[in-house]
C-alpha positions, -999 to +999 in steps of 0.1 A: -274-129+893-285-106+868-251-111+843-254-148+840-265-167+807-301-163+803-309-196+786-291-217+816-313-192+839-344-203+824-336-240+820-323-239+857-359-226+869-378-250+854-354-283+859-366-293+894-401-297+884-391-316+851-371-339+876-394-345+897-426-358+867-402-356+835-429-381+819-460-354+826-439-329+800-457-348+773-491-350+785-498-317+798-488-302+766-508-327+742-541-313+771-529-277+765-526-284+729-557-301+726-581-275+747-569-247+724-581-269+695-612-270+707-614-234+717-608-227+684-631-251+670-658-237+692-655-201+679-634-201+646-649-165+637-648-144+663-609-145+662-590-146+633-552-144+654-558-167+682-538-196+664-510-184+655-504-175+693-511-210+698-495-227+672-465-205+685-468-218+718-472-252+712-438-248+695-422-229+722-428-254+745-423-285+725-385-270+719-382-253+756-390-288+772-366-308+747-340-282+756-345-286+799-349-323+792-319-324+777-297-301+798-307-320+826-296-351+811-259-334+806-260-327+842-272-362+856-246-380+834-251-417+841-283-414+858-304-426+831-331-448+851-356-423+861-364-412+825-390-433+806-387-445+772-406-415+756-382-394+772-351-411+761-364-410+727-364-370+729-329-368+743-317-384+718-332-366+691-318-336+710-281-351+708-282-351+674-289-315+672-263-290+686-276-271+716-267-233+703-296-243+676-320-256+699-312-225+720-317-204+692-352-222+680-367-216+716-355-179+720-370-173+682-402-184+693-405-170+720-397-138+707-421-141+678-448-151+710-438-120+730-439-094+699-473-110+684-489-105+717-477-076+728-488-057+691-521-074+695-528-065+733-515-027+724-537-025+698-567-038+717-558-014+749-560+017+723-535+037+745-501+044+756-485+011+772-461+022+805-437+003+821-458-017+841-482-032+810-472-074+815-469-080+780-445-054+772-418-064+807-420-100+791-411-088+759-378-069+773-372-101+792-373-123+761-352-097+742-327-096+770-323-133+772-316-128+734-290-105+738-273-128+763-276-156+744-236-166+738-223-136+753-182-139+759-171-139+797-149-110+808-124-114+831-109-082+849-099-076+886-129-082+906-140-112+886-157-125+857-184-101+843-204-110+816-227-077+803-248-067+772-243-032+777-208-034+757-223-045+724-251-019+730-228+007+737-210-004+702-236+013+689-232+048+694-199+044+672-216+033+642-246+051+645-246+088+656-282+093+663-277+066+692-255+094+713-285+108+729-294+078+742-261+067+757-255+096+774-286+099+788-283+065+801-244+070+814-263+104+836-287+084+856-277+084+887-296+049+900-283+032+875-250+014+888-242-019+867-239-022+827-269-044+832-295-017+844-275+005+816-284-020+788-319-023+802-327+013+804-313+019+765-339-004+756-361+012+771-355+042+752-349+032+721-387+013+720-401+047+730-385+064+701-393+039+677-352+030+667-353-003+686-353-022+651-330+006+632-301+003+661-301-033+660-302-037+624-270-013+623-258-036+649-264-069+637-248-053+601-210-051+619-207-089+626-170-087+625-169-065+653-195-083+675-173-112+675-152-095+701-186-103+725-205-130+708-189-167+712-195-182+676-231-195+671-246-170+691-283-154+683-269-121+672-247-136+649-267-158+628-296-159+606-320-156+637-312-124+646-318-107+610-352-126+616-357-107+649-344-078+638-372-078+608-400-086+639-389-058+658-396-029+631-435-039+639-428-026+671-430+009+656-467+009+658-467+008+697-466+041+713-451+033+747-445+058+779-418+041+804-403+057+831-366+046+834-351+068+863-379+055+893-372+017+884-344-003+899-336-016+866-300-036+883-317-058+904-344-070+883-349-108+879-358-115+844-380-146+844-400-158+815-435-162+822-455-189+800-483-187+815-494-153+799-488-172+763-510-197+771-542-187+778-569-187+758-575-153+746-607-159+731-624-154+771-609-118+768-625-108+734-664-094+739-678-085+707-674-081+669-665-039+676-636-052+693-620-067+662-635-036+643-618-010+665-586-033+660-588-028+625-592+009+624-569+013+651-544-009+625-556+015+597-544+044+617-510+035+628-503+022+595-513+052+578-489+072+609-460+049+598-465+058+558-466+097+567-436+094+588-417+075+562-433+104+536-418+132+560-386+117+562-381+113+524-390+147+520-366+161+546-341+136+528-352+157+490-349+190+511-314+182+524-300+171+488-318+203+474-304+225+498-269+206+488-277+214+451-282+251+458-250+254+481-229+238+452-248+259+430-242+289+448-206+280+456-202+274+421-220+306+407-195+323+437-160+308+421-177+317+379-180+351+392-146+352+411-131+340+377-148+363+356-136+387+376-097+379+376-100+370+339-113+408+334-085+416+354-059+402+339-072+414+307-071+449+321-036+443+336-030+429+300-042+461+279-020+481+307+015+460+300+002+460+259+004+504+267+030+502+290+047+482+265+041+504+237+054+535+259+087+517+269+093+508+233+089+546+224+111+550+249+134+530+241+134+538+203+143+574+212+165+568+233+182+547+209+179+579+184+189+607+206+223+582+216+231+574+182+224+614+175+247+619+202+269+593+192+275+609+161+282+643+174+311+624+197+325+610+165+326+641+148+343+657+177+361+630+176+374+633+144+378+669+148+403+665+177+420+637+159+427+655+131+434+686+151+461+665+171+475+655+138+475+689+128+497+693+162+515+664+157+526+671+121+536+709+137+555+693+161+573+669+144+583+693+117+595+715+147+616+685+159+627+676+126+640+710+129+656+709+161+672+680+151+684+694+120+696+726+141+711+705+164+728+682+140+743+714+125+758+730+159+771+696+166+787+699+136+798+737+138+812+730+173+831+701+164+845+719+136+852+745+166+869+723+191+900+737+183+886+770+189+905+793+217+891+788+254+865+814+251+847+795+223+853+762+241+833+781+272+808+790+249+802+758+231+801+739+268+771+767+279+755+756+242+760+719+252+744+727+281+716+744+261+717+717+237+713+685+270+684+707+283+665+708+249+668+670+245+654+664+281+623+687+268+625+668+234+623+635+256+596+646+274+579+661+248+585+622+229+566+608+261+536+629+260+534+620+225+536+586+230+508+587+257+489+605+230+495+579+210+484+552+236+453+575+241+441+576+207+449+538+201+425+532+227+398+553+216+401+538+182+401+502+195+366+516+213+353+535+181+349+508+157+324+522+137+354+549+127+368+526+100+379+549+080+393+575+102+417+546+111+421+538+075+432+573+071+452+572+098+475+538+085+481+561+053+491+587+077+515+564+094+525+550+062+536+585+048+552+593+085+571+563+078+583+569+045+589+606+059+614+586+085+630+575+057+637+603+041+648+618+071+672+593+074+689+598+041+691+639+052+711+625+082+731+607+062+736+639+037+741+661+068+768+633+079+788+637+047+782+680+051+801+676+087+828+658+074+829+686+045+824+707+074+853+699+092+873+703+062+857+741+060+864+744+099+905+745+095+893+774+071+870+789+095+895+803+117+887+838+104+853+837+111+852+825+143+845+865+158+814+865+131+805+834+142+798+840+176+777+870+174+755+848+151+753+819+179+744+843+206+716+854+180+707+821+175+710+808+208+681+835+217+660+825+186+662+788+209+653+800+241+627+815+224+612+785+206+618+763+239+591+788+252+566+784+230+573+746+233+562+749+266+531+769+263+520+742+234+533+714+259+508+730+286+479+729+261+484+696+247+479+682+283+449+705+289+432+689+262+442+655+269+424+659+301+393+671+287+397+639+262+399+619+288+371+630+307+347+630+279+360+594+272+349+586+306+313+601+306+310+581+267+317+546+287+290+559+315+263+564+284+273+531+272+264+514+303+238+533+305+224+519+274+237+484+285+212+485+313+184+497+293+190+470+272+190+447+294+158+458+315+143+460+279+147+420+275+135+412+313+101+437+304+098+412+271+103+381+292+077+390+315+052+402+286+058+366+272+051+349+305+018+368+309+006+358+273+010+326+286-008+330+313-037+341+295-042+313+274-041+290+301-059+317+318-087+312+286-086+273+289-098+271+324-123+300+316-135+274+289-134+246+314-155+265+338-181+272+311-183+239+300-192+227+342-214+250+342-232+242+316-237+204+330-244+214+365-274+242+349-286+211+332-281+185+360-298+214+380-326+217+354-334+182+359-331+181+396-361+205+395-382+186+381-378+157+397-387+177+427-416+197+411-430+160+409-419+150+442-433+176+459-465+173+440-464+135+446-459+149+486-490+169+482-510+141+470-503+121+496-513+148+519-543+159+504-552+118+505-541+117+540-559+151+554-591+132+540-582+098+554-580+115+589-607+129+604-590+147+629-581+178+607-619+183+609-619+216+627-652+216+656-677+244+654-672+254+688-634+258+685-635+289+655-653+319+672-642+344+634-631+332+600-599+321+595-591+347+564-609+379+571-612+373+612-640+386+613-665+369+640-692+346+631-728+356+639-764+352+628-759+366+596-724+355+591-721+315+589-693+287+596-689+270+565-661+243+562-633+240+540-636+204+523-597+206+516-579+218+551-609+213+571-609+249+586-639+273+592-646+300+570-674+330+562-695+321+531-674+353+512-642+337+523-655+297+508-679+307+480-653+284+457-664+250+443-639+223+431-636+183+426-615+166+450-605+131+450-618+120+480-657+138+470-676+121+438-687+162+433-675+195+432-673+211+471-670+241+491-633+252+489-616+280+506-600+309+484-565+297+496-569+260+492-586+273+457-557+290+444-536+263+453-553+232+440-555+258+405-515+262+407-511+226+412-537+214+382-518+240+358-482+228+371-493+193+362-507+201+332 
């Protein structure tokens, strides 16, 4: 019962009796009309707002019965005999006009009725309203029937539901100060159906004085109300911006409801007319009524203008405290900057010296190398030269040999046809002779590796040009040496073959002979010795060569790797002066934000330096409008400075300004304040104030 479509509620409840006299419609309004014309014609002074109530009722019910009259007609159909003429004229104005208009008419005016009279009956009570003050359950009746008006049908399970509480509860999504509400609503525990839900939200939100503000925000999001409004519906439309704007007068009502005893599902929301059509000028006494009414007005206006003042200036406090976090924050990341830009400079002057050092460094190790270097060249030389030395000895030796040999050869073939003794001893020298060119091949070898050795270390020294120069000559003069060896050979050929001429004429001499060869052969053994001993040092040295080559290509690397760590160090030293200048750029970039934000800061200071002394006006004008910040003498028993206790001697005297209670030593100041024509007793603390607050706007 309490789901279904409010306006066919109300229609329904007033069709039998418009069935049974639909031609007394007319009349009885035209009597009702007419006897609150001459109510007001009767007493047109004594109150000003009577009609507007009327006028508004008139209206209400000229619309309300053209709506039942013609609702009723859509449900007779053909039955058009028991209407008179008069009242087929008005259903046929009323087809014209679309019903969802003529809906929405009556539910405006009726809400405008419900709102004028329930401001005006408030404000002629002068107290809290609760829940069972008539005016105010007609007004959530009116309002409900608005919020049902074109409400979509749900279908689920159990069966068709059709609830307001779904578009209410859309609220607390788009507004988040609505939460409280909700879920203080969703808690009670006698509250069953969406329905008493919806009902008791209202409740709440008129006694926090947000009723107009949640709607509004509602009202804002028609694209998502058109998920629960069919199209045309009072929400949707221009009406409900229009009720929406009526509804903010509401926040001069201070209402006390209680929503948890109530059985808020069950309740039958009926309109009742009869309240809106009596004449309210029996209920009005005197002329102190409409006074009070005034001042009462006065006062809850002025109430409305300090809460609006209080919330801007909570509003300025919340942007100022923004300003000073971002100032802060800001002031916080400057610092942090500073700080690493003073680090990296440090870090900067510590790679510039370490820099510095490593080039030192470097640079003598470069000097004591190339010292070094030097020294292994000149040894270098030095052993060259001394294995040249050796190597000249030795080839001269072997130049001798050879010759020597050349010569037995040439003695013993000029021997072969020596007698068996001397063909023993020539096969022992043969003997001698095979075992001296093994060690002259050998001896060939080593001197070859030599060679191989030296080639090497001359490929590696190339800064030893002209040892090698020297060397070519060298080889150039062995060579030509070769060749003049060559022609001996060929002179010590043509001596054998003289020789063997001699040898048929050494037959004589063969007994001298051979004491000389066994001298001789001695003499070999001899040198073959010594060959051996030089053999055995040639190879030590070669060793020692060797091994010094080896620790040279170690320093070389060495060096290599310096080098190359060198070049990384210089990279890195490159990539950190870039880093500083971009390191600079953003240091500028800071400086230049800060700069704005100082200024933007600057300005934001005064603005509030004016705001708050605009605030301070207002307050001052509002501590004089009221006259309840005048403190009572009975309530202060000692001054409010000094608390020291009033007495015969020591007398209350009133601050003008804050209204408190002073001693005359504590409020012996004198100062002009707007509401006073002339200078008035000020306390020392309101004093120094009001002095601050000329100079500041001076």
């Amino acid at each position: 019962m309490a789901d279904e479509d409010p306006n066919t509620k109300v229609e329904c409840e007033d069709v039998p009796a418009k069935e049974e006299d639909p031609e007394a419609t007319e009349p009885v309004q035209n009597d009702v009309a007419n006897d609150t014309d001459e109510a007001q014609k009767d007493k047109p002074t004594d109150s000003s707002w009577s009609a507007p109530i009327f006028s508004f009722a008139r209206k209400a019910s000229e619309t309300l019965s053209i709506g039942v009259n013609h609702y009723s007609a859509g449900l007779k159909g053909s039955d058009t005999s028991q209407h008179t003429p008069e009242t087929s004229d008005h259903i046929k104005t009323a087809a014209v006009k679309d019903p969802m208009v003529v809906e929405r008419s009556n539910l405006l005016s009726m809400m405008k009725l419900s709102i004028k009279v329930l401001i005006q009956s408030s404000l002629s009570l002068g107290r809290t309203l609760d829940s069972e003050f008539p005016p105010l359950q007609q007004f959530f009746v009116v309002l409900e029937h608005c919020l049902k008006h074109g409400l979509k049908v749900r279908k689920s399970f159990i069966g068709q539901n059709k609830s307001i509480w779904a578009p209410l509860e859309l609220i607390e999504k788009l507004s988040p100060e609505s939460a409280d509400i909700a879920t203080s609503v969703r808690d009670m525990p006698g509250i069953k159906t969406g329905l008493g839900r919806a009902r008791a939200w209202l409740h709440l939100a008129l006694m926090q004085k947000k009723i107009a503000d949640y709607m509004k925000v509602l009202i804002n999001r028609r694209d998502l109300l058109g998920e629960f409004y069919e199209p045309g519906a009072l929400i949707i439309e221009e009406e409900g911006t229009v009720i929406v704007g009526m509804l903010v007068g509401l926040n001069v009502i201070d209402a006390n409801l209680c929503v948890k005893g109530e059985d808020l599902d069950s309740q039958v929301c009926v309109i009742d007319f009869s309240m809106y059509l009596k004449d309210s000028q029996a209920t009005e006494t005197t002329q102190d009524d409409s006074k009070m009414t005034a001042i009462l007005d006065q006062k809850h206006y002025i109430e409305e203008l300090n809460r609006h003042l209080s919330c801007t200036v909570t509003d300025l406090q919340v942007k100022m405290d923004s300003l000073e976090k971002t100032n802060s924050k800001l002031i916080e990341e400057l610092t942090a900057a500073t700080d690493r830009i003073n680090a990296l400079c440090e870090e900067q002057e510590q790679l510039k010296e370490e820099n510095s050092n490593i080039l030192q460094n470097s640079q003598r190790k470069e000097e004591v190398t190339m010292q070094d270097s030097q020294v292994e060249l000149e040894t270098y030389r030095q052993t060259r030269q001394g294995l040249d030395e050796m190597y000249n000895v030795v080839w001269k030796q072997y130049k001798e040999e050879k010759r020597i040999r050349q010569e037995l050869q040439k003695e013993l073939e000029l021997q072969n046809g020596m007698k068996q003794e001397m063909e023993v001893a020539m096969k022992l020298l043969e003997k001698d002779t095979h075992e001296k060119q093994d060690s002259l091949a050998a001896l060939r070898q080593q001197l070859d590796q030599v060679k191989n050795l030296n080639i090497q270390m001359f490929n590696k020294a190339q800064e030893s040009d002209r040892v090698a120069q020297k060397k070519v000559e060298d080889m150039i003069q062995l060579e030509k040496k070769m060749i003049q060896m060559e022609d001996a050979m060929k002179e010590l050929e043509q001596r054998l073959q003289n020789s063997e001429n001699v040898r048929k004429n050494s037959d004589e001499s063969q007994n001298e002979l051979k004491s000389e060869m066994k001298g001789k052969v001695n003499a070999l053994q001899k040198r073959l010795a010594d060959l051996d001993t030089l053999r055995a040092g040639l190879e030590s040295e070669l060793s020692v060569e060797k091994e010094q080559r080896q620790n040279l290509q170690r320093e070389l690397q060495r060096e290599q790797d310096n080098s190359t760590e060198l070049r990384t160090q210089l990279q890195q030293l490159q990539g950190l002066q870039t880093e500083l200048l971009d390191l600079r750029q953003e240091k500028k970039q800071l400086q230049q934000l800060c700069e704005e934000q100082e200024q933007a800061l600057q300005e934001m200071g005064l603005h509030l330096s004016q705001s708050k002394l605009k605030m301070e006006d207002f307050k001052e004008v509002n501590k004089a409008l009221k006259g309840q910040a005048w403190l009572k003498d009975d309530e202060a028993t000692q001054c409010k400075q000094c608390q020291k206790e009033f007495s015969l001697a020591r007398r209350k005297h009133h601050c003008r300004n804050c209204g408190d209670i002073y001693c005359s030593n504590c409020s012996s100041n004198e100062l002009a304040l707007p509401s006073y024509p002339r200078p008035v007793r000020v306390c020392d603390v309101c004093h120094s104030l009001l002095l601050q607050r000329s100079s500041s706007a001076s």
